[in-house]
C-alpha positions as CSV (number, residue, x, y, z in Angstrom):
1,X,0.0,0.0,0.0
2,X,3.2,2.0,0.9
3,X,4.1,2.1,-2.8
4,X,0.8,3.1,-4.2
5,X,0.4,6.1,-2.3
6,X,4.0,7.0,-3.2
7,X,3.5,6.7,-6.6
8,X,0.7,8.4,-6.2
9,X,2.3,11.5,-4.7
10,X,4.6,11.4,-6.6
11,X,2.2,11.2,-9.8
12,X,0.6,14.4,-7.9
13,X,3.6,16.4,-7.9
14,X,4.2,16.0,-11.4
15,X,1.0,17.3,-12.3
16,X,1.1,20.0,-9.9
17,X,4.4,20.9,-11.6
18,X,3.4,20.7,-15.0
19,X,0.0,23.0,-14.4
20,X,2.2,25.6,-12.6
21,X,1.7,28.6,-15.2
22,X,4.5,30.4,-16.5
23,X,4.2,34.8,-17.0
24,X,5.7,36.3,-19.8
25,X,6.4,39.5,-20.4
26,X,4.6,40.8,-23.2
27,X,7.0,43.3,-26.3
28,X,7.5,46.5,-25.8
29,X,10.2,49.2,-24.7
30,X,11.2,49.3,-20.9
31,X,12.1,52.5,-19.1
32,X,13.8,51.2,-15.2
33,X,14.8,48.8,-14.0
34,X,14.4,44.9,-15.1
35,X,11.0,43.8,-15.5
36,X,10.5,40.5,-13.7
37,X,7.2,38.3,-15.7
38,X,4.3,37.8,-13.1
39,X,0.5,37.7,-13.5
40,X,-0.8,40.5,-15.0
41,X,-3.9,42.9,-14.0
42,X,-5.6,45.2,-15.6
43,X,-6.2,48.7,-13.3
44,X,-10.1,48.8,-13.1
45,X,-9.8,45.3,-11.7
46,X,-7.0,47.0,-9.1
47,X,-8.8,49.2,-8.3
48,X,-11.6,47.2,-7.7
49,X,-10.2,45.3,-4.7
50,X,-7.3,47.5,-3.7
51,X,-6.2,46.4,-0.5
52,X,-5.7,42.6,-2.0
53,X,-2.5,44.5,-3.8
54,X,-1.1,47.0,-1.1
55,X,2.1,45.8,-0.2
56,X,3.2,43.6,-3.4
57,X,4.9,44.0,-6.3
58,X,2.5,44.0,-9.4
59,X,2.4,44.7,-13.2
60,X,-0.7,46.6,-13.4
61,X,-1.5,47.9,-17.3
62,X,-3.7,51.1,-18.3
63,X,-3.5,53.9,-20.5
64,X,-1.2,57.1,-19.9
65,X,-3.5,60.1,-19.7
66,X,-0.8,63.0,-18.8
67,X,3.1,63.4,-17.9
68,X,4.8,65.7,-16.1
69,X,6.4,67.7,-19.1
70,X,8.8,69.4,-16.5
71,X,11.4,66.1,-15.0
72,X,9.1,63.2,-16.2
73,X,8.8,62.4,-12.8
74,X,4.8,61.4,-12.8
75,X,1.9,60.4,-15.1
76,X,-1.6,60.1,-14.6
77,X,-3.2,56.7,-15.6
78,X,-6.8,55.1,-16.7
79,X,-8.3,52.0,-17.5
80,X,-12.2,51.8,-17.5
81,X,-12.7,55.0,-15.7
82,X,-10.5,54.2,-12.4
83,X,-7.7,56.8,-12.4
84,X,-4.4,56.4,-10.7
85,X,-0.8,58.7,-10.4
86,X,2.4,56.6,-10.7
87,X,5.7,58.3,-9.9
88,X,8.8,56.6,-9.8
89,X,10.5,54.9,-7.0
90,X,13.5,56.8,-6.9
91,X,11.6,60.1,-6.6
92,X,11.4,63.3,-8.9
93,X,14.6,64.0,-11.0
94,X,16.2,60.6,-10.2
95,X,17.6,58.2,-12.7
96,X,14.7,57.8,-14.7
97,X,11.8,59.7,-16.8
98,X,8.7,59.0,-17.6
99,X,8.3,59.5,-22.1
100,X,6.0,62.3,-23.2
101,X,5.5,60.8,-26.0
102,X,3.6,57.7,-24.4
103,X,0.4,59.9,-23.2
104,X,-2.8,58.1,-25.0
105,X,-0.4,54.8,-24.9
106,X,-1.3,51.3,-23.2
107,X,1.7,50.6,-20.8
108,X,2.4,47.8,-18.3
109,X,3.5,49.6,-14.8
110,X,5.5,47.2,-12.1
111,X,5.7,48.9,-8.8
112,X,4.0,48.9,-5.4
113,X,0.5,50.3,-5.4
114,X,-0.6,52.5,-1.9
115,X,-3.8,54.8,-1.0
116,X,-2.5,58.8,-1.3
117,X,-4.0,61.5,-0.6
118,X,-2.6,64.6,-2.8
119,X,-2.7,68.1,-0.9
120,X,-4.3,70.9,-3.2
121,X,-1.1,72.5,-3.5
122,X,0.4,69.2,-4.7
123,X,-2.3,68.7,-6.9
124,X,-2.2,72.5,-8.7
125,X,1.4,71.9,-9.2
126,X,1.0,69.0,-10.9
127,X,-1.9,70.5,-13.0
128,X,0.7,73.2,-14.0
129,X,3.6,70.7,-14.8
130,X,1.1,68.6,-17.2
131,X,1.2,71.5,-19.1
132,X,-2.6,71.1,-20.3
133,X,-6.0,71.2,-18.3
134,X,-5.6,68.0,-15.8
135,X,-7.8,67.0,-13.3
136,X,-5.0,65.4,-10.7
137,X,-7.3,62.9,-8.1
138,X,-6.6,64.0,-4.4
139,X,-8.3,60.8,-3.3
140,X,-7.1,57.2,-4.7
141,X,-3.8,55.8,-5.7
142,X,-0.3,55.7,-6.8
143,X,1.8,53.4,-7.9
144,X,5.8,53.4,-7.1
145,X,7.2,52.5,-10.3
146,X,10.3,51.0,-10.9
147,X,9.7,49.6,-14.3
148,X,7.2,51.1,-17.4
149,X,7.1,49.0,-20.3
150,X,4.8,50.6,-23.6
151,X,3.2,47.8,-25.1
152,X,3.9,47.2,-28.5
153,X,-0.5,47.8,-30.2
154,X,-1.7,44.5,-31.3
155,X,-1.2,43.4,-34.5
């Protein structure tokens, strides 16, 4: 009996192993630091249980809405009406910039993802560095980036 349930197991592990899915990321140019494949989420569905995320690393994608055309140091992004502010981990004039060029674009974001609260004063400074009319949440979101990946449109 001994020998049956250890094949058993042992058939059980295997197929536990084999089922195990494996991320990829998808194409498309990376501003930060290495992307590392996990599972990825779409923001509205974030956003729709945010507390499950706080505190991980995730690869959340949406669409860039506005950048800071000053440093690069922030954008503003949407996915199905849920709005969010990602800023990079290593703060505002570090070693990295968010693109101009990528506002209207799909991107994959991998940071940490934290309720904030923006002050008005942080908020009307933001709205002057988008350098268009920009309605910066107070109440929500942001994301910590350390990588931004613009996903290549589907062909």
């Amino acid at each position: 009996m001994r020998i049956v349930h250890a094949v058993a197991a042992l058939f059980l592990s295997l197929a536990a192993f084999a089922c195990k899915t494996t991320h990829e990321l998808p194409n498309g140019q990376i501003v930060g630091e290495s992307m590392q494949p996990q599972e990825t989420y779409r923001f509205a569905v974030v956003d729709a249980a945010p507390a499950k995320f706080f505190d991980k690393t995730v690869l959340v994608e949406a669409t860039v809405q506005a950048v800071c055309k000053k440093k690069g140091c922030w954008m503003k992004v949407e996915d199905q009406g849920k709005v969010a502010m990602v800023r990079w981990e290593s703060g505002c004039g570090g070693k990295y910039a968010f693109p101009l060029e990528w506002e209207g674009k799909r991107v994959l974001i991998q940071g940490s993802f934290y309720p904030k609260t923006v002050s008005a004063e942080d908020a009307e400074h933001m709205q002057e560095e988008a350098g268009k009319k920009v309605e910066i949440p107070r109440e929500g979101y942001e994301f910590n980036a350390s990588a931004v990946m613009l996903l290549e449109p589907a062909k």
